[in-house]
N, C-alpha and C positions, 0 to 999 in steps of 0.2 A: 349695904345698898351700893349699887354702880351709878359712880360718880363722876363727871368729868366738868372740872374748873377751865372757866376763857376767864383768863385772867390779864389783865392793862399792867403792865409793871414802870408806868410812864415813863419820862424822857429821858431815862438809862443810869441816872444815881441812886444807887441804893438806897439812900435815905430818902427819897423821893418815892419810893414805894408803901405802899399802904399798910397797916399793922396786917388787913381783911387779908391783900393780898398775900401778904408772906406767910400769913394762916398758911394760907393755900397752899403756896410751895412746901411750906415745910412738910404738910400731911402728904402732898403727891408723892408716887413711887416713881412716874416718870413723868417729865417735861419734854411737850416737842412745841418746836416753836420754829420761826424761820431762822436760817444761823444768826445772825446781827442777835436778836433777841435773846436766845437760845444763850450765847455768848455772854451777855450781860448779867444772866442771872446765875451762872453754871459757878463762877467764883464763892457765891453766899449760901447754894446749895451744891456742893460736890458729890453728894452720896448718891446723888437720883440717875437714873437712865436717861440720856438724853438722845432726843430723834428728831432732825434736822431735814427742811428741805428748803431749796434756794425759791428767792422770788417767781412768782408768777403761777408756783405749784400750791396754792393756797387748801385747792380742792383735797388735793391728795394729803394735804397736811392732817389736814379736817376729819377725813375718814382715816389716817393711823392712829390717831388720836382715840375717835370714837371705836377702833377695832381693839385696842389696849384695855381700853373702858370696860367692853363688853366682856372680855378676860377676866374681869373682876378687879382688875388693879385701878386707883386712885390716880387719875390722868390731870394734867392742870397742859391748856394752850394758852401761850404766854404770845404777848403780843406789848409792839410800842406803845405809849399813851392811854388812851382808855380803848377800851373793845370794841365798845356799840362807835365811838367814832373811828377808829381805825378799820372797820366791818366784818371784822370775827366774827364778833360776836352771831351779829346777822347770819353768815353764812355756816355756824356751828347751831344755829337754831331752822335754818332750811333743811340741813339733813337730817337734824334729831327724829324727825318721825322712823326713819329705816332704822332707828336704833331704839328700839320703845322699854327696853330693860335699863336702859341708862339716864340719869337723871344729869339734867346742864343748868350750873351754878355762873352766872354773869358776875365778876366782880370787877368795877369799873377802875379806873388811874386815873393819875395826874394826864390830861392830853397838851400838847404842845400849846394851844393856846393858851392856857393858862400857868404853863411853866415857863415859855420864853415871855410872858408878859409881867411875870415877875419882874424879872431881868429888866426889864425896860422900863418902867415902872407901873404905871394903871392902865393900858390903853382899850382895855375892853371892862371899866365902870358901867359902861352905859350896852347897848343891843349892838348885837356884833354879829357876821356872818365869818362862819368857817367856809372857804370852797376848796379844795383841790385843782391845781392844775394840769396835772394828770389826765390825758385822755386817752390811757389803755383803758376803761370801762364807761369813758362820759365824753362823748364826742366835743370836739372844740366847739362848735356850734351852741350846745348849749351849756358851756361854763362860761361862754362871750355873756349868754343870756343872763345867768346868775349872776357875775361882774355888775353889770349894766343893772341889774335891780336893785341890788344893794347899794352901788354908787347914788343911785338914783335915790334910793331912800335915805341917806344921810348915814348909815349904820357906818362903824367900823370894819374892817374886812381885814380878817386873818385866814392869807394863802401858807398850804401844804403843798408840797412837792413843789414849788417855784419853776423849778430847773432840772433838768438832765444832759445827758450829750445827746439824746433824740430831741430836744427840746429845749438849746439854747437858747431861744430868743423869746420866749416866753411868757417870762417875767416884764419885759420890756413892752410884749403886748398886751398884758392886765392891765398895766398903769397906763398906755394909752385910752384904752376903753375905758378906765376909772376916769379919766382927766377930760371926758365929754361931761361929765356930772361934777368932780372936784378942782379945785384950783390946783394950780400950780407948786405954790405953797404948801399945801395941806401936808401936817407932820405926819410923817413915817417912820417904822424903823424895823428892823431886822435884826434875828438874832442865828448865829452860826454854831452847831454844834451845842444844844441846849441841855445843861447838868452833864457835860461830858468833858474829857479833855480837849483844851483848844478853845473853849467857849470864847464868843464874840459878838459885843454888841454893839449896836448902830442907830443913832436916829437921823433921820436925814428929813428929803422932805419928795413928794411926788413926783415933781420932772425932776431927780436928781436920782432919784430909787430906780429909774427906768434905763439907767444907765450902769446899773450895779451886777457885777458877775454873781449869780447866789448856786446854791446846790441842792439837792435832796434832803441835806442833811440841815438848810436853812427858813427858818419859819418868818414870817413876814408880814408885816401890820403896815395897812394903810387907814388912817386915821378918817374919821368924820370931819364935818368944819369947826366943831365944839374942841377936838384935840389942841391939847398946846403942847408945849415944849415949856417945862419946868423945871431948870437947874439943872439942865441935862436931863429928866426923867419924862416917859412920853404917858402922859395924862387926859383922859377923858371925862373930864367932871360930870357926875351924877346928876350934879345940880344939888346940891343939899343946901350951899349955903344962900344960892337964891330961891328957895322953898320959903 
């Protein structure tokens, strides 16, 4: 059977990868992924073919992948964190119909929010919203809109892509728009470079987060008003023990 694995290999430590996934890799004959990824996993599997293309070429990833597949060979597309939220997965299940001989296997990962939240300690116990701040596919317009909802609903809010060099200032306008709905106070924190080398972590707190340099490579938790700060670990009680 023509097979082709999208596979999550989360926040880039080995041991952070799933038994499911590494099934995966270890059965594929070739891995293509974007290099960063491609890169991470090429150490634990050396023997495979590997086929690389830089950001922004996601499409053309997609169909070398699905063209390998259709070869008969055992393809796995590897991506950061998990599939369906990094949107691989998605856009490996839009093309599947041109390929109707090939069968696509989702295996999900660890995704940033819940690897840099380790890190930190609890801070998405309770309903938490993932956005990206990225607007190569979601216009600023409406990720102002998603901010401002979430703020508004009290939820936790875990930002992707914070930052780039197109898009220094960024970060600094979420936590504005969070800060019509959250105090000033409200704990935060941030983590740098997550299961990688370098790692770094941070709790701060709202108007102080909005003044902080972060990267692409930093994921970023602004707390509800339930959030504390607990011996250094950033906490969002469930509520269990007032149930």
């Amino acid at each position: 059977m023509k097979v082709l694995y999208v596979v999550g290999i989360g926040p880039g430590e080995y041991g952070q990868l799933t038994m499911k996934a590494a099934g995966a890799l270890t059965r594929s004959q070739v891995i293509v992924g974007y290099t960063v990824y491609t890169d991470l996993v090429r150490e634990h599997f050396p023997d495979k073919e590997y086929l690389s293309t830089p950001m922004t070429r996601e499409v053309e990833r997609c169909r070398l992948a699905f063209e390998k597949a259709d070869e008969g060979l055992k393809v796995s597309v590897v991506c950061g964190g998990d599939p369906g939220v990094y949107g691989m997965a998605g856009l490996i299940l839009e093309l599947a119909p041109q390929y109707p001989d090939v069968s696509v296997e989702v295996i999900p990962g660890v995704t940033a929010a819940n690897a840099g939240g380790a890190v930190l300690g609890a801070p998405v116990c309770h309903d938490f919203a993932v956005i990206s701040l990225s607007d190569r596919l979601t216009s600023k317009e409406l990720i102002e809109k998603r901010l401002a909802c979430a703020a508004m609903s009290d939820m936790v809010i875990c930002l992707y892509n914070p930052s780039s060099r197109s898009r220094s200032g960024y970060l600094s306008w979420a936590c504005e728009v969070v800060a019509r709905y959250q105090k000033p106070e409200t704990v935060c924190g941030l983590v740098r470079n997550i299961a990688r080398q370098g790692q770094q972590a941070e709790i701060t707190t709202l108007e102080k987060l909005a003044k902080i340099q972060a990267d692409m490579f930093t994921t970023v938790y602004i707390g509800s008003s339930q959030t504390v700060n607990i011996d250094g670990k950033m906490v969002t009680p469930r509520g269990y023990r007032h149930g």
